[in-house]
N, C-alpha and C positions, 0 to 999 in steps of 0.2 A: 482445606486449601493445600493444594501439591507443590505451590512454588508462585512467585510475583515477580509480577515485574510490572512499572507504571512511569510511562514516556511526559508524564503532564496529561493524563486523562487519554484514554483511546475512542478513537471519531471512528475509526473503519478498522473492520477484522477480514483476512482470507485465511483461513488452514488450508493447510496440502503436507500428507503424511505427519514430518513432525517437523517443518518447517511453520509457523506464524511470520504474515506481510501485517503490520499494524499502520492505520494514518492515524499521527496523535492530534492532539487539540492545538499544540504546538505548532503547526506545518510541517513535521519530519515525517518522512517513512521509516519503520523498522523491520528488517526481518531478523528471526532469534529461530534458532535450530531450540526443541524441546526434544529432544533425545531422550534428555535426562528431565522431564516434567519438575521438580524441584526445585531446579539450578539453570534457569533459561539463560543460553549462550545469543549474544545479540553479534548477528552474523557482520551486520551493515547497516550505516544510517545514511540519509540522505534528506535535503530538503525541500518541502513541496513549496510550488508556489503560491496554494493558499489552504485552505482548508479540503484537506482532504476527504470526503464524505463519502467515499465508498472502495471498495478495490476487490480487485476477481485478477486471476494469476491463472494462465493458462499456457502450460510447458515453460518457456526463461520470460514469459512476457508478461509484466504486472503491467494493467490496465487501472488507472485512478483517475477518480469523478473529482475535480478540484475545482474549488470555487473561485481560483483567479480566474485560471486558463480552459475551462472546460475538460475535455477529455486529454489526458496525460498518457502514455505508450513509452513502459521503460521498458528494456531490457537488462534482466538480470543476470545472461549468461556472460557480459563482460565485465563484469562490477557488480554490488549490489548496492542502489541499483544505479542503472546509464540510461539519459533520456534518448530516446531511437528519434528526439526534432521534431517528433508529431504531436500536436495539440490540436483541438477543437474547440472553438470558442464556444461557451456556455450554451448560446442560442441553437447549436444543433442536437443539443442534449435534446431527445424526444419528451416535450411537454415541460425542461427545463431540469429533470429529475435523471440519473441514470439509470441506464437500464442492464438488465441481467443477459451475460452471453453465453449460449449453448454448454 
């Protein structure tokens, strides 16, 4: 083991380089800069509306599968992280699960 870190159990993981987006079991989002694998820096916390269940990050925009509000859209290039107001209620999740983007 290279280094720990534990938010109250982790529900959802994205990597990108050596950034980590975690949803904990808790309802927070975390991202932690692993530069240094060892000694993980927690960049930013934030809290979800409910259970976080899944997240994909692509360029400043984390995308979270939440089991209040359905589909979450933050924006992390002005915070880590800032809700950009868009949610999707559960029922347009395709088959009520999310789905994987490009």
């Amino acid at each position: 083991v290279l280094g720990r870190y534990d938010p109250v159990g982790v529900a959802s993981l994205w990597t990108e380089q050596d950034l980590v987006y975690l949803g904990a079991r808790d309802g927070t989002l975390h991202v932690l800069d692993l530069t240094a694998p060892y000694q993980p820096v927690l960049l930013g916390k934030a809290a979800a509306a409910g259970f976080p269940s899944a997240i994909q990050v692509v360029g400043k925009t984390m995308f979270v599968a939440d089991s209040q509000v359905g589909l979450r859209i933050l924006d992390l290039e002005i915070g880590l992280p800032q809700s950009l107001g868009l949610s999707l209620p559960e029922e347009a999740l395709v088959g009520g699960v999310p789905w994987v983007l490009p």
